[in-house]
N, C-alpha and C positions, 0 to 999 in steps of 0.2 A: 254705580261705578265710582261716581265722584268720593262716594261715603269707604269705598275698600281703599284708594287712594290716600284717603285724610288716614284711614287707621296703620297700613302702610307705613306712611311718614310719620306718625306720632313713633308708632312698635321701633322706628331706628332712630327715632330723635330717644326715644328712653334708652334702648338699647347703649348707644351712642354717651348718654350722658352717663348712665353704669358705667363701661369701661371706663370710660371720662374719671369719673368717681372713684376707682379702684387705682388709678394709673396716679391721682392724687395723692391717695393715700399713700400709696408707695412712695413719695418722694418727700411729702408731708406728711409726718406724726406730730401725737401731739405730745409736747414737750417730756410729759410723764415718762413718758415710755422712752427711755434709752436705750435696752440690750435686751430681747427676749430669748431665752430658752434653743429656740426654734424645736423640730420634733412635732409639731401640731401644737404644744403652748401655747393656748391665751389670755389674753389681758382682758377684763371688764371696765371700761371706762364710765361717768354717769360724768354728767353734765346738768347741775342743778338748774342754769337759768331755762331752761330749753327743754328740760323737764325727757331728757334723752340716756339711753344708755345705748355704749357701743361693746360690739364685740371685737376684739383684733385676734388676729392669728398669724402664727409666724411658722414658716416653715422652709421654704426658699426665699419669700421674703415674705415682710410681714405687711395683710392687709386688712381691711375694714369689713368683716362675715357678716355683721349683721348690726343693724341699728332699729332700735325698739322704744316704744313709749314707755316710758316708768314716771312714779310716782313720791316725791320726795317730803322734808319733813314740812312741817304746815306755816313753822316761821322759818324769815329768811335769816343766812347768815351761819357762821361756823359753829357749830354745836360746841357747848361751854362749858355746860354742868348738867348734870342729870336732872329732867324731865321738862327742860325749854324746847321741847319739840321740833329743834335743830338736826339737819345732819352735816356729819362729821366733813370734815374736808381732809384729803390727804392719802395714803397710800394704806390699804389695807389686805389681810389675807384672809380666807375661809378656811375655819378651824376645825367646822362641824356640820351635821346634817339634821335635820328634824324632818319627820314625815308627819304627814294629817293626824294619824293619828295620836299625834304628843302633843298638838296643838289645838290653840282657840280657836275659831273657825273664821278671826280676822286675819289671817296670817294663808288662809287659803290651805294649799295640799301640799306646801313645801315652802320652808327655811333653814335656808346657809347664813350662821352667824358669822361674824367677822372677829377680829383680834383687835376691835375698836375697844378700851383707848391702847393706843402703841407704845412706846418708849419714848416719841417726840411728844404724845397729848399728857401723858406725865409728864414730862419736864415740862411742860405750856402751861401747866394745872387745870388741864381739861379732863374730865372725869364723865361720869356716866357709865351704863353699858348695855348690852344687847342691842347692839346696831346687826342688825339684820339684812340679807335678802332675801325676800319673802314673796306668797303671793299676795289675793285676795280672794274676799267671799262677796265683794259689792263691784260695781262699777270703777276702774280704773281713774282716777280724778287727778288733775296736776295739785303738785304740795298738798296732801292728803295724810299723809300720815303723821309717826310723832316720834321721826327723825330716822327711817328705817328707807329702805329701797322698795319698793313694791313693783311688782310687775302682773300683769294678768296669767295668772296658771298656765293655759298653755303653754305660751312665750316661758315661760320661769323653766316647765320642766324640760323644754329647748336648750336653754343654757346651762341647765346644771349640767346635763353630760358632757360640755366642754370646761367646767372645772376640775380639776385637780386640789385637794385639800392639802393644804401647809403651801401652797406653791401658786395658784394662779392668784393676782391682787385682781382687787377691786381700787381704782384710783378715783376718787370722789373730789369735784371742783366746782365754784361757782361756775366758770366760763373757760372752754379748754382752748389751751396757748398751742398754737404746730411749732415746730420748728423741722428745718430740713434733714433727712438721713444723715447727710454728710458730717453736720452739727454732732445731731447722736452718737456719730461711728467714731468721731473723738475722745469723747469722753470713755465710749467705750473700751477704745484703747488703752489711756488712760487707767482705767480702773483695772482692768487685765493686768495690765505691769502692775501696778500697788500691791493687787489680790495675790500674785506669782511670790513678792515678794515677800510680804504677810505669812503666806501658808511653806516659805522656807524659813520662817525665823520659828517656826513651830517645830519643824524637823530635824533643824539646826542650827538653831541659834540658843542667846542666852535673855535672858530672863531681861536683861535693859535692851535687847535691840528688838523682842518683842516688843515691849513699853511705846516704843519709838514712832510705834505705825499708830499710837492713840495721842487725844487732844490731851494739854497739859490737866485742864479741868474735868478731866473721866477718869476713875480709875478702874479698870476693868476685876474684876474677879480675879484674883491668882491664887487664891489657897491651893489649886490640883496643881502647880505649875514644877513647885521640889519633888509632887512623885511623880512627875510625868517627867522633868528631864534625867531621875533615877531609871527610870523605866529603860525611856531612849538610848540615854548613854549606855544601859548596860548591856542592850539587844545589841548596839552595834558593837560595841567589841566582841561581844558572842558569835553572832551570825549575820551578822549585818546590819545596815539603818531602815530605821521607819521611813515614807515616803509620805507628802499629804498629798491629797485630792481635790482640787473644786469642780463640781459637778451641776449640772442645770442650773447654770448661774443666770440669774435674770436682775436686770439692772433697774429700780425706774426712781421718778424724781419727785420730790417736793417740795420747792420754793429752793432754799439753797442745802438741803439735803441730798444725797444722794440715800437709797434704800437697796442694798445688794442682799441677795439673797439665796443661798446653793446650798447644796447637800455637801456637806465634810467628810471625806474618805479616807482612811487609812490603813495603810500596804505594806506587807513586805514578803519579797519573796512572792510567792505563789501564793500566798494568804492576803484577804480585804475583809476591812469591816467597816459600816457606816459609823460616824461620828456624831449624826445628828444631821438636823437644820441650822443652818449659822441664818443668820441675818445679821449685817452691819450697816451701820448709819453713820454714811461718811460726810463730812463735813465740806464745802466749794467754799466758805467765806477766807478760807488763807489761802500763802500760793502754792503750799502743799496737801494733799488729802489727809485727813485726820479721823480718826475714827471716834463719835463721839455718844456713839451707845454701839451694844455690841447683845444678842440675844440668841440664846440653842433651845431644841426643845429635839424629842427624841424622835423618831418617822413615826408619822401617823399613820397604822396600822388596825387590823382589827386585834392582833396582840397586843394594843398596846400597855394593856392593864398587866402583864407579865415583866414589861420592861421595867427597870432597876430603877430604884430612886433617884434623877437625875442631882437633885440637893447633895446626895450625901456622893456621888460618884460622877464627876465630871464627864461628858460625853469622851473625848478623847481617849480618857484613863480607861471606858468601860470598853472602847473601843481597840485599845490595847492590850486587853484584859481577855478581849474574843482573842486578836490573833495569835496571842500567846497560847491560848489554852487548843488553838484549831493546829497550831505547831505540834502542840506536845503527841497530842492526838495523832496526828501526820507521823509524827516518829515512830511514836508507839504502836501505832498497824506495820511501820515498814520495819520496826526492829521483829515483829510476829512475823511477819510474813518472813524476813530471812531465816527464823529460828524453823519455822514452820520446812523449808526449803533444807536445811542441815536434817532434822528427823526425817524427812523423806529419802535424801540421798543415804541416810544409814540405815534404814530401814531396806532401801533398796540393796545394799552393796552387802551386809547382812546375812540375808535370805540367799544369797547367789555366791558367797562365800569367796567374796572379794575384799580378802582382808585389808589392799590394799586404799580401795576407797574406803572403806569400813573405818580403817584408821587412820585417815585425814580428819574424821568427824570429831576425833580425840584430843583435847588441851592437851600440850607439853606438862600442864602440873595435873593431872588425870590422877585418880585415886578411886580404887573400890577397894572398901576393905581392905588388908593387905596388899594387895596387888597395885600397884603403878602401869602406869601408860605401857611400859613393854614388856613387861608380865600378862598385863591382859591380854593384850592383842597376840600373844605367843601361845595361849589356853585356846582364844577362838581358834586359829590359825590349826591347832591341833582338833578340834572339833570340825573343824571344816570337813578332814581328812577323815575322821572316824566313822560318820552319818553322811548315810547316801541322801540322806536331802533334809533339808532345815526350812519351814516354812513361818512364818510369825506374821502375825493379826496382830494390828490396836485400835482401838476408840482416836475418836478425835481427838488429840490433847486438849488438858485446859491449860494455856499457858498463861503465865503470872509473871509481870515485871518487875523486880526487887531488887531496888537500887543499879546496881550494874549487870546485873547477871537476870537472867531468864531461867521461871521454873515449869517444867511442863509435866504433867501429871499424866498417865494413861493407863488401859486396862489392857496390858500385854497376855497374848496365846500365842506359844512355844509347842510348835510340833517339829519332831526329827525322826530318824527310823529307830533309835532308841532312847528316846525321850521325849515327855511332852508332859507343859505345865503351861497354868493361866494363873496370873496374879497383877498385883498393882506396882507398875516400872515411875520412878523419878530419873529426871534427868536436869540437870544442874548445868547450862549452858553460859560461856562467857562469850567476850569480843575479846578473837586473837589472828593478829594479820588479816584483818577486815572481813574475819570469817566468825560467825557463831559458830563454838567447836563445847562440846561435853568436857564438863569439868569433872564431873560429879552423878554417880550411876547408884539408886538404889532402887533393889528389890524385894518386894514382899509378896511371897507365894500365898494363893487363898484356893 
């Protein structure tokens, strides 16, 4: 009895300190983590002295799913150069997957490489590569490897289903810092107004108040920047302005970096195309945000080897390159589909010797062969009258968009009570009074 008692008390004192634990975390993160996603999104945290990795997840809010033994690199201290058996500190993403069988069998049944070194381990001249999370084929050991993350298999292939590639980090630190939500949800702010304003000086702005949101010492890329505000300016006086997007934006931190990171979207009208992956590396040391690296790369997909050379075509430009060409497309079925809706009605009106709708279908500049617009329609009008009945068949048209005007092609049969003929009909459609009407009528009996 005594012994169900003791386990009793123990099951709610664990019980008890879980909740406990989870109720922490909620109000203490650790410093890294500024802004997540939410959506189910998570953060892999490692913790070298402690030889710890965490999992967070955010979703109504963000908390602490799981904490795991790992295995870090075999000497201590920020990884430098390639092959001092360090690992990296700082904020990283997984780029990629390897399964068992691509690999040596120290590496276990699965590794997620990371995007180690970043754009801040460049400017630091820290170099190397293949930093890894990986498994094993031996015994899980602390600081064991040669500068990689290691986790025991099971546990590994645990957490890969809660990554996401281009998008969930891995934040790697000697010793991890908390700071309170409230802290976080600052900065958060913060960077949301910066970001608002940033992705409007893209949509509309000019070329120095872009500039403006970067540190004096970066210059970012601008070579796509004269066809993209050609582009921009010319959509809107045409039909409208471009709109930007930031999408799963996830926030987190590295000493006095901040590391933002979203999917770039761009819109207009009823049309969206992605942009890419942005990543910015803003700057805390002044008392404005400064943007002082800036990185795209295109969605990581199983298409990806289809997608367009990002070097030679700016994401933006390619992404305004989709909407344009998903407009023209959009037109070009709804200019079909009207044209399609005028050969119907005369086809109907036709057959039922309704001269009157019949010749609504007809342009005021109407010509077949000699005959003009009230000439012809005065010959049907007389044939209406002559044959007890007029029946006509076509094929599908093909129609063909040429320049302003619509051509449609079919295989017309002409039955009457004293005549009947099958051959190949053209009809030569324009836009008059918001109407596709026949310009243009020939026929070839076969």
């Amino acid at each position: 009895m005594k012994r169900f008692l003791l386990c009793v008390v123990l099951g709610g004192l664990i019980m008890s300190y879980t909740m406990e634990a989870r109720s922490v975390y909620s109000a203490m993160l650790p410093s890294s983590i500024v802004s997540m996603p939410g959506n189910g999104s998570t953060v892999i945290v490692v913790e070298k002295s402690s030889q710890t990795l965490y999992l967070y997840r955010s979703d109504m809010e963000v908390v602490l799913e799981r904490t795991l033994t790992c295995s870090t690199g075999k000497v201590q201290g920020r990884k430098q150069i390639a092959g001092d058996q360090k690992t990296p500190e700082g904020v990283y993403f997984f780029v990629g997957k390897y399964l068992e069988k691509d690999l040596a069998p120290v590496y276990g049944v699965m590794a997620l490489p990371t995007d180690y070194p970043n754009l801040l381990d460049c400017v630091g001249g820290r170099n190397g590569s293949a930093i890894w999370l990986h498994g094993t084929d031996r015994d899980l050991k602390p600081m064991d490897s040669n500068g990689c993350v290691a986790l025991e298999n099971g546990q590994l292939v645990g957490v890969e289903k809660d990554i996401s590639l281009d998008f969930t980090p891995i934040i790697i630190s000697e010793k991890i810092d908390f700071s309170e939500n409230n802290d976080q949800a600052v900065i958060s702010e913060a960077v949301d107004s910066f970001l608002a304003k940033w992705k409007d000086s893209i949509s509309d702005g000019d070329y120095h108040v872009y500039l403006s949101f970067y540190a004096s010492e970066y210059l970012p890329h601008m070579a796509w920047w004269n066809d993209w505000r050609s582009i921009r300016d010319k959509a809107k006086a045409e039909t409208g302005p471009f709109s930007v997007e930031i999408d799963n934006r996830g926030i987190y931190r590295d000493g006095d970096v901040l590391v933002v990171i979203f999917r770039l979207k761009l819109n207009r009208g009823d049309y969206g195309h992605d942009a890419g992956i942005r990543k910015l590396y803003i700057s805390l040391k002044s008392e404005e945000y400064k943007i002082i690296g800036d990185t795209h790369k295109v969605i990581h997909s199983a298409g990806a080897s289809r997608e367009p050379d990002m070097k030679k075509r700016q994401p933006i430009l390619w992404a305004a390159d989709q909407i344009l060409e998903q407009e023209r497309k959009g037109r070009a079925a709804r200019v079909l589909t009207e044209v399609r809706q005028t050969i119907d009605v005369w086809l109907e009106a036709w057959g039922k010797g309704d001269i009157e709708h019949y010749g609504a279908c007809y342009a005021q500049g109407f010509q077949s062969g000699d005959m003009d617009k009230k000439a012809w329609l005065d010959r049907k009008r007389y044939l209406s009258t002559v044959y007890d009945y007029i029946t006509i068949t076509i094929s599908e048209p093909t129609l063909t968009i040429e320049q302003n005007q619509v051509r449609a092609d079919f295989r017309q049969n002409y039955k009457s009570s004293g005549y009947t003929a099958s051959g190949i009909k053209t009809l030569v459609l324009v836009k008059e009074e918001q109407t596709w009407k026949i310009l243009q009528e020939i026929w070839k009996k076969n």
